[in-house]
N, C-alpha and C positions, 0 to 999 in steps of 0.2 A: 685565310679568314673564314672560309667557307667552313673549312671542318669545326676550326676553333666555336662556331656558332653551334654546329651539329653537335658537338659534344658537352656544351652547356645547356642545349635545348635538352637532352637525354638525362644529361645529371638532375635536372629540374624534374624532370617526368620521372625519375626514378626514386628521388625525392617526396615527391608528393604519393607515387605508391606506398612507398615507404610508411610515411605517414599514417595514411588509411590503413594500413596492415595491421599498425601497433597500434592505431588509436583503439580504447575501448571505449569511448563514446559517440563513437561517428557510426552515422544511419546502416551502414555496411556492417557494424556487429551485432551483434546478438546479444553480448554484453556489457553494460554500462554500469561503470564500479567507479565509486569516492564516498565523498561524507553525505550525508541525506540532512536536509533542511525538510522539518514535516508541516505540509500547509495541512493536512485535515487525518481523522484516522486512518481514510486508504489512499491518501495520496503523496505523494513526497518529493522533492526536488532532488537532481544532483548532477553538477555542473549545466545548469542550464537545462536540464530536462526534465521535463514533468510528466511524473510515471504512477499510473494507477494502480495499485493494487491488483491484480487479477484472482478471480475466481471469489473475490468478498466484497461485501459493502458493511462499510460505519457506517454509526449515526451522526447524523452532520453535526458541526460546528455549536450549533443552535437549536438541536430537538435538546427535549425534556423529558428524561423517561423519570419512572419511579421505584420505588423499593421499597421492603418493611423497616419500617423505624424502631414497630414498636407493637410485640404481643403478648396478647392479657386472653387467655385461655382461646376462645374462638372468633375473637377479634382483632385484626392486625392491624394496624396505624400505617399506611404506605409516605413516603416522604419523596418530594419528585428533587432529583437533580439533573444537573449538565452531562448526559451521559456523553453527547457529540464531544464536549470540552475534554472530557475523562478519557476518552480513547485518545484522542489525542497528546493531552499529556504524556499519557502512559507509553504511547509510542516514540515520541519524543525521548525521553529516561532511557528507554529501551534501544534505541536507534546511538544516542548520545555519544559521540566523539568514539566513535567504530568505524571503519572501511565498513561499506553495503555494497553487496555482488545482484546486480538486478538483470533477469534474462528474460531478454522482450519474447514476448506474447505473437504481440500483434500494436495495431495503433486503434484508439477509439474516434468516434466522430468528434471530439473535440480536440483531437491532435495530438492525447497522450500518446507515452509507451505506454502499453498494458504488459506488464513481468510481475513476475514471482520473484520477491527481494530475500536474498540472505545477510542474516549476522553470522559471519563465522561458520558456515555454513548450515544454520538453524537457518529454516524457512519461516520468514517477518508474517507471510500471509496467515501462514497455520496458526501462529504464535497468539495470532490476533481473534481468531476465529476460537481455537483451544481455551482460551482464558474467555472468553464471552463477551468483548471490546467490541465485534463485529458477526458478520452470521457471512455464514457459506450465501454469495451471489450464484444461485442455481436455474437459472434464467441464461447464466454464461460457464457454469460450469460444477462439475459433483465433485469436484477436487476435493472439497473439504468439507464436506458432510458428516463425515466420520468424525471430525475435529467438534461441529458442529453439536452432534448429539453426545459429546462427549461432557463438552458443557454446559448443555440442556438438563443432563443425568447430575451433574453435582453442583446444580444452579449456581455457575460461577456468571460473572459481571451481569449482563443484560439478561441473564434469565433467572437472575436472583431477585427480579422485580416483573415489573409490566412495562412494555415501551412495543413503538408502531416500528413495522419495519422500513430501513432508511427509505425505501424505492416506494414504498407507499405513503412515508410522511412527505417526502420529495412532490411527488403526484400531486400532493391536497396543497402545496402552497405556489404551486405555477403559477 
């Protein structure tokens, strides 16, 4: 009886290593891969973990930025829209019914993962940063600066207008 307990207790424990080895979303990996549910432009869900974008910041949910609508020789007409809303859509589209390979970072004070997310293994952060959706976070890191003045140079999304950056609109509404 004795052994018969020793070798269930063992199978149990070898079991649960088991487990932990192949899980790719238990705290012990570094990688966490499925489908992504997007709460905001750099944040994202997937099975149960909420994982910040690293090295970027959107604009939230609810800032306002604005753009040209409308120009008449040396006068331009700017037009404000949902920029927060727009990154996130767009991420949404972008992310939509794909496997996402996200490789943690680190954890933030609010108890995300912090990772760098792949489609396919195209990097989500660059993508967002590149297209003008979001700006290089260089307060945490110069990963994407490069992406950054890339779309500064051919004023794609948010520098195709005027708009406050996320961490400073954040700041004025505490």
């Amino acid at each position: 009886m004795k052994s018969y307990l020793k070798q269930k207790k063992n199978k149990i424990i070898y079991l649960i290593l088991l487990i932990i080895f192949f899980s790719k979303t238990n705290s012990y990996s570094g990688e966490i891969t499925g489908y992504a549910k997007v709460i905001d432009g750099d944040t994202i869900r997937i099975k149960g973990n909420k994982i910040r974008l690293y090295g970027i910041d959107a604009p939230e949910n609810n800032q306002i930025c604005s753009k040209p609508w409308l120009s008449l020789n040396v006068i331009t007409f700017n037009k404000d829209y949902e920029c927060g809303l727009k990154t996130t859509s767009l991420l949404k589209k972008f992310v939509k019914n794909e496997i996402i390979v996200c490789k943690k970072k680190s954890m933030d004070k609010y108890n995300r993962v912090v990772a760098i997310c792949f489609k396919k293994r195209r990097d989500i952060n660059s993508w967002l940063v590149r297209n003008g959706l979001a700006v290089a976070y260089t307060k945490y890191s110069k990963k994407y600066i490069i992406n950054e003045n890339d779309a500064k140079k051919e004023k794609k999304g948010l520098w195709a207008g005027n708009f406050e950056m996320p961490w400073e609109w954040r700041k004025k509404r505490k």
